[in-house]
C-alpha positions as CSV (number, residue, x, y, z in Angstrom):
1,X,138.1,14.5,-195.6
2,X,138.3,17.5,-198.2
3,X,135.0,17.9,-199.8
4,X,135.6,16.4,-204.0
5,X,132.4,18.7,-205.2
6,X,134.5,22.2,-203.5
7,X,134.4,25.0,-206.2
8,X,137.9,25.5,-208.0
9,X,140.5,27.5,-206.7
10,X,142.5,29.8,-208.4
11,X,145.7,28.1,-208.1
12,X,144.3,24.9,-209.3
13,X,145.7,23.7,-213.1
14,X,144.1,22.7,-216.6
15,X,146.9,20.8,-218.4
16,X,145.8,20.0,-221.9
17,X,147.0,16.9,-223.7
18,X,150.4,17.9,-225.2
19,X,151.4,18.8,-222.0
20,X,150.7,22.7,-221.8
21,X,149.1,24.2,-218.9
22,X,148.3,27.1,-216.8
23,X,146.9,28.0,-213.3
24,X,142.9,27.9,-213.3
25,X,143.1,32.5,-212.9
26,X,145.6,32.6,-216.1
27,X,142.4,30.7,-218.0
28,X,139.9,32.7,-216.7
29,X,141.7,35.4,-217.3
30,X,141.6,34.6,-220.9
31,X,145.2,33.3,-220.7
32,X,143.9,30.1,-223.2
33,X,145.0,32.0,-226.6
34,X,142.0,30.3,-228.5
35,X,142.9,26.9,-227.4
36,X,140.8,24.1,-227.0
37,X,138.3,23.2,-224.4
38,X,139.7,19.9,-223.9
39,X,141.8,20.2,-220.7
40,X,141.9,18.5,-217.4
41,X,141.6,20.4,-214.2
42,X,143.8,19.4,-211.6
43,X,143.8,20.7,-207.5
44,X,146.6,22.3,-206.9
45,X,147.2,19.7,-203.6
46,X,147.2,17.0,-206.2
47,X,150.8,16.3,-206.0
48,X,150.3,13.0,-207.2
49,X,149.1,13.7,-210.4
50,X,150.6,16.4,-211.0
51,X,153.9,14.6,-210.7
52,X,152.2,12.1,-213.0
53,X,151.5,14.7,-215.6
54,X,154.9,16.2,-215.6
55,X,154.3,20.0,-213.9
56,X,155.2,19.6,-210.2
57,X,158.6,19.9,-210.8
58,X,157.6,23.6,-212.4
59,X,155.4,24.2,-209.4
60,X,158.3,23.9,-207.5
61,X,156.4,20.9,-206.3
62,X,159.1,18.2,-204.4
């Protein structure tokens, strides 16, 4: 069983509420342009919610 407290990884999403997102490095990066704090951060190996959000299919994920 994967461990739920695991630091982030890189590859791992923040998908704000109108649907924009970005990889967890693009944010820390400073890739957010000023926008708000009020994302959610998704793992990566969360196809399932992903799907649900409406990005897998641009993460190439089936």
């Amino acid at each position: 069983m994967a461990n739920p407290k695991r630091e982030y990884h890189p590859d791992d999403i923040a998908i704000w509420p109108d649907g924009w997102w970005m990889t967890l490095d693009e944010l820390w990066r400073g890739g957010d342009a000023g926008r708000s704090d009020d994302y959610e951060i998704v793992r990566i190996e969360d196809h399932d919610r992903l799907r649900a959000l409406g990005v897998a299919e641009e993460l190439d994920i089936e």
